[in-house]
C-alpha positions, 0 to 999 in steps of 0.5 A, a space after each residue: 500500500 503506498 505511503 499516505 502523502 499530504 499535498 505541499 500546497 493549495 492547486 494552482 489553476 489558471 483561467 482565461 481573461 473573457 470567461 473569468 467574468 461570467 457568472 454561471 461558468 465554472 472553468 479553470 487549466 490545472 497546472 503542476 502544483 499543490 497535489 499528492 503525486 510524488 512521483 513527478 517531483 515535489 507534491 504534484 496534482 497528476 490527474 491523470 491515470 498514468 503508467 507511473 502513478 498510483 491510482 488512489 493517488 489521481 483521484 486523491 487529486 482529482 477530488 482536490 482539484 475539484 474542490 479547488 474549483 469551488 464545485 464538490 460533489 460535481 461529477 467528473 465526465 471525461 473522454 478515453 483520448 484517442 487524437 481523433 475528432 469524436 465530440 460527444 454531447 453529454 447530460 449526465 456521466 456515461 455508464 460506459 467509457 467514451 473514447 474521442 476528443 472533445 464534450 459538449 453540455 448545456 446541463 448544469 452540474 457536470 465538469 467536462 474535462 480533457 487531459 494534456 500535457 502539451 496537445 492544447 486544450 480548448 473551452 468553448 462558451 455560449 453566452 446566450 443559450 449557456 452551453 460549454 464544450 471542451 476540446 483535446 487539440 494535438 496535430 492529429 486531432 488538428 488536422 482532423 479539425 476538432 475545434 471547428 467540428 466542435 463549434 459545429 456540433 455546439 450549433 447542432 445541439 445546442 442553437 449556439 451562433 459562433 458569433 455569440 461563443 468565447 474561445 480559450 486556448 489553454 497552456 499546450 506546446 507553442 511554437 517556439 519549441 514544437 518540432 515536428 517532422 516533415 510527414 506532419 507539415 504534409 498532413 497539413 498542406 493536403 487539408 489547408 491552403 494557409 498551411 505554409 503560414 502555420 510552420 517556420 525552418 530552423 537551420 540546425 548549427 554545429 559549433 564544431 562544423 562552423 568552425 572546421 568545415 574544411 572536415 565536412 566537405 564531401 563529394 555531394 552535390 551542394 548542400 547535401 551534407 548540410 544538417 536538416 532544418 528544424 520544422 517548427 508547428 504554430 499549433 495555437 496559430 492552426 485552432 484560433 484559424 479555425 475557429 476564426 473560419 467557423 465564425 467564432 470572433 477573433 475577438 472572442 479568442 483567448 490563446 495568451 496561456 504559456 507554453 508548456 515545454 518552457 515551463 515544466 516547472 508549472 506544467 507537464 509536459 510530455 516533450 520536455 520530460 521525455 514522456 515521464 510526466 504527468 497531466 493537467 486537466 482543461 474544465 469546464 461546467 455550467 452553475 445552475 
């Protein structure tokens, strides 16, 4: 059995700037801190269920977590994330497990919640017919349009007018440090005609080449014995597209949260810790 463990500090969590003010809504982008888990450094709030952890542990913090919100007792609804673009819409917990990417809701009393650790989380409200989505975004699911699927599906169920929704892009990995290879930028290109402006080339540099190149040299046509360019993606810049596309007020779009791989002392983040890491969880619920 493992050693009971307190948590160090009250959870920390973050929220955007154009929901904080609406009464009804319940939301928040958990980081790092202030939880049980002693596996990932420090006193940790993991709240997901991951090879590392122990499982009483996580719901240890998913319980503080959600007290910290300010919604005890609220059940939890999350999906079994597979990178897809599967939405479900919810009003009440599933007695079977869910596997997609995304929850939408207009009943009041549910926390909807996706898991991350880099891929971006997006929060979705409508003001007027108070209804909330929340969407897990990595390449795949980008590419695949989920997001946009979502704000779809909000209009679908609920009568929500884009024009009339919020949108928070929460922490995920930015573009200074999402490195991608060639195959992902392809995918890319084969679904946007404004894909060329989501990706930036690094030349990659060699102290050591810089400064013998005469050491360096081949019978290789002109640069083919150059290092590769780094492909950088602007997965933030590719979602806020979309939902601008779907309707959504480019106004209306919060996409200031940090990156995570510059900041694994607050978040985790699964390329900075070499997949030895935890997960934060994006929620979002409606007041009665």
């Amino acid at each position: 059995m493992p050693a009971k463990s307190t948590a160090k500090a009250k959870p920390q969590f973050l929220q955007a700037r154009n929901l904080g003010k609406i009464p009804w809504l319940v939301h928040g982008f958990s980081t790092r801190a202030g939880g049980f888990s002693r596996v990932y450094g420090g006193h940790a709030l993991n709240l997901g269920f991951t090879q590392h952890d122990v499982r009483e542990t996580v719901e240890k913090n998913r319980i503080l977590f959600i007290q910290t919100m300010g919604v005890a007792g609220w059940p939890l609804v999350t999906v079994r994330q597979i990178h897809s673009d599967l939405i479900y819409c919810v009003d009440r917990p599933s007695a079977l497990p869910l596997s997609g990417d995304g929850l939408i809701t207009n009943a009041p009393g549910l926390l909807l919640a996706v898991l991350t650790a880099d891929c971006l989380p997006v929060i979705l409200v409508d003001r007027k017919t108070r209804a909330v989505g929340v969407f897990h975004a990595g390449w795949r699911g980008t590419v695949n349009r989920i997001v946009e699927k979502g704000v779809g599906e909000m209009r679908r169920h609920h009568g929500s007018n884009p024009k009339d929704l919020q949108a928070a892009i929460g922490p995920g990995v930015r573009s200074c440090c999402y490195v991608v290879g060639e195959e992902v930028r392809q995918k890319f290109q084969s679904q946007f005609n404004y894909a060329k402006d989501l990706f930036r080339e690094v030349k990659e540099s060699d102290p050591v080449r810089e400064k013998y190149p005469l050491l360096f040299l081949t019978a290789r046509a002109p640069g083919h014995g150059e290092l590769p360019a780094k492909i950088f993606l602007d997965l933030v810049e590719a979602n806020s597209r979309q939902l601008r596309d779907a309707g959504v007020p480019l106004k209306n779009i919060d996409a200031t949260a940090a990156c995570t791989a510059c900041n694994a002392g607050l978040f985790f983040s699964h390329r900075a810790e070499k997949g030895v890491t935890g997960r934060m969880l994006a929620a979002v619920g409606i007041r009665e």
